[in-house]
N, C-alpha and C positions, 0 to 999 in steps of 0.2 A: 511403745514397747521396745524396739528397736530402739532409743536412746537411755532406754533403762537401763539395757544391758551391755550397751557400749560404755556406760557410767561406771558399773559392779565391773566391765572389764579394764578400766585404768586405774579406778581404788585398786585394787588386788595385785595392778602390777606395781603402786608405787607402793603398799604396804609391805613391800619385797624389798624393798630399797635401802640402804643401808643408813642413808640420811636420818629416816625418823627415828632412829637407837640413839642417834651422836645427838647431843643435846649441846647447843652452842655452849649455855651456861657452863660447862665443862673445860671449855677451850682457855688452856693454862698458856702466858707468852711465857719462853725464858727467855730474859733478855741479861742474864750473867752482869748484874750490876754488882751484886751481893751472890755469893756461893760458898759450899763446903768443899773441900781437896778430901778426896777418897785416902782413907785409914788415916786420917788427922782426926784427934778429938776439935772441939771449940771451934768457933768464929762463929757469926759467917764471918767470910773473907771480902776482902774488896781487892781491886789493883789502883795502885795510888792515881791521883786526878792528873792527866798530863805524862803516866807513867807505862811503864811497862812491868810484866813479872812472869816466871816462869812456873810449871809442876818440875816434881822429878820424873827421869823417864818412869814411861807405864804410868806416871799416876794420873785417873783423873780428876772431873770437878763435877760436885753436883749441887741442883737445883731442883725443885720443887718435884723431890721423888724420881729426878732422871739423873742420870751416869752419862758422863761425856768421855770420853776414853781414847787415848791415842790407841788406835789399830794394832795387827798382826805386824803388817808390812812395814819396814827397816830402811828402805831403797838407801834415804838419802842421810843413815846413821842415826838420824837423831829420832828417838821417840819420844817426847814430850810435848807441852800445852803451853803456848802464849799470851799471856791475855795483857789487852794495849784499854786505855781510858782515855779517851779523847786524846790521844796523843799525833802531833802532828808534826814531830823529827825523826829520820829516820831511827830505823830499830837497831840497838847497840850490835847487831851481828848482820857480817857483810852489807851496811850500810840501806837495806832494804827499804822501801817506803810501805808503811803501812796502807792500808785501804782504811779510809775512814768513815765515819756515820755521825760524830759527834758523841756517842755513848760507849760503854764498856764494849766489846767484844774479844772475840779470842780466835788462835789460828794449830793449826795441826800440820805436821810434817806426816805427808805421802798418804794416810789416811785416819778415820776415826769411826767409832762405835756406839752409838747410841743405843739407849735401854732402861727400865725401868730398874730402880735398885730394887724394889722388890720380886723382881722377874715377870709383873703383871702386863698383860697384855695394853697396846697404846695405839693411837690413830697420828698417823703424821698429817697438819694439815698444810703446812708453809715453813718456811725458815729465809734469810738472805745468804747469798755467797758472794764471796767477791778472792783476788787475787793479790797477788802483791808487784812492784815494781821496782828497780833499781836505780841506781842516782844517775844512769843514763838516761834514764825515761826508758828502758826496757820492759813490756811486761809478761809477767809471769802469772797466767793464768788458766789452769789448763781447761779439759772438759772435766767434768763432775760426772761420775758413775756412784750408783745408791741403790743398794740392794738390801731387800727389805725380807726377812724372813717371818712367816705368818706362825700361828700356834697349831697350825696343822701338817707344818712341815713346806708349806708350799714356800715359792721364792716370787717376789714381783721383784721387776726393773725397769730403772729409768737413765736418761744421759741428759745433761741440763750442757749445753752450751753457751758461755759467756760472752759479752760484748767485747772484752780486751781492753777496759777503759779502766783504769788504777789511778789519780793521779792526786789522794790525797784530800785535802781542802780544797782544793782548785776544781773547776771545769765542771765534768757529769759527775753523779751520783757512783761511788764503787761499785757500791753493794747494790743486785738484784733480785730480786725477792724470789724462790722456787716455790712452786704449787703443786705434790705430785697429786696424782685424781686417785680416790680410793682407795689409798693405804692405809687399811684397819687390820684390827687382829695382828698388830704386830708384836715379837717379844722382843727383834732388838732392828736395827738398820745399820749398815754399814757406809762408810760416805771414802770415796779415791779420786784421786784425780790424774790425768795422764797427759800425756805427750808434754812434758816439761822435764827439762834436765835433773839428774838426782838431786842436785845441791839446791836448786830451787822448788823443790819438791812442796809447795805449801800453802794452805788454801785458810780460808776464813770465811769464820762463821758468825751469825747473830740470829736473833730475834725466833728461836723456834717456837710457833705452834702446834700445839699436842695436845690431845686429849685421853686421859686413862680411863681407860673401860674398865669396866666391874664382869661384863660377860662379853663372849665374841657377837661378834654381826656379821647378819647373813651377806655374802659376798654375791651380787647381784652376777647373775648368767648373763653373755651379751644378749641372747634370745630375749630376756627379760625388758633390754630397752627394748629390742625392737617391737614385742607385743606391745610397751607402752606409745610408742611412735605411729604404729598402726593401728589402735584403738583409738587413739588422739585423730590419727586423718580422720579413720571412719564417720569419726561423732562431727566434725568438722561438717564433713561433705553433707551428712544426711540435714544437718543444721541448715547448710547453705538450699539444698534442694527444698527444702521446708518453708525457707522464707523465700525463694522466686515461687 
């Protein structure tokens, strides 16, 4: 009797759980090989193999139903979008090293805005970030701040800090891959980075994970693990006293 009902009490808490709404089959990568430039008719677009290429300021790029958008914030003058293709020379301004992966990606000055063009609510599951470095081997890469605003108004936050390791084709990996936990229901995310001088103000990006919902999901109470963690001992213990 007693494990019946420690049963009916951890179904119930994980049918709470926001997991079983999010259906993997959903989970769209964008990995910016191909995109469209926001108020451009045609393409898609690519950036050449080996190359580089810019937006105008404010504009951004999209893909598979999401808007990538240079930010509010101005610090370091420039507002526009860089997007690099396997390119491993530095980048035609102030000599910068790219962060590389071997595939398309793209970089934003001071910060950037993610969002669905149809204003539809989205789950962020993962993306990479990496930094950039100078022909001294300096690098520039700050911390990452990401503010997620839900369709209820509420705000989640997170702060991702990096290794500091930029160096190109050579050595470790740039780019680290972010995971935040839980962010559903969102309608757009904000991405900044900070403690780097204005003129290096510049971060990159690849590989976002996202999933677009059709309806919100219930955002699980912490109460809710911890009924599921103490339901879980419970049925444990009486398990174990059952077989001594």
């Amino acid at each position: 009797m007693i494990i019946r009902r420690m049963t009916v009490l951890i179904l119930s808490a994980v049918l709470l759980l926001p997991a079983v709404a999010l259906s993997a089959s959903n989970l769209t990568i964008i990995d910016f090989e191909s995109f469209g430039l926001e108020g451009v008719s045609g393409g898609p677009f690519t950036v050449p193999s080996g190359g580089e290429a810019s937006t105008a300021n404010g504009q951004g790029i999209i893909q598979n139903g999401f808007l990538f958008k240079p930010g509010p914030d101005n610090t370091s003058t420039y507002n526009d979008l860089h997007g690099y293709n396997n390119k491993t020379t530095p980048t035609s301004t102030g000599n910068l090293t790219v962060p590389w992966n071997g595939t398309t990606l793209f970089g934003s000055h001071d910060d950037l805005v993610v969002q669905r063009t149809d204003g539809g609510l989205f789950t962020l599951v993962a993306f990479d970030y990496a930094g950039y470095a100078d022909s001294s081997g300096n690098t520039y890469e700050g911390v990452l701040s990401l503010t997620g605003t839900r369709n209820d108004g509420s705000v989640v936050n997170m702060t991702f800090t990096p290794d500091g390791v930029v160096d190109g084709m050579s050595g470790s990996p740039d780019f680290q891959s972010v995971t935040p936990n839980n962010w559903v229901n969102l309608v757009k995310v904000e991405f900044s980075v900070s403690g780097l001088p204005a003129t290096s103000n510049l971060f990159a990006f690849d590989n976002f994970e996202v999933i677009a919902q059709s309806t919100a999901t219930p955002v699980p109470a912490p109460s809710t693990w911890l009924l599921f963690g103490m339901g879980l001992m419970t049925m444990l213990g009486v398990l174990r006293r059952r077989n001594g």
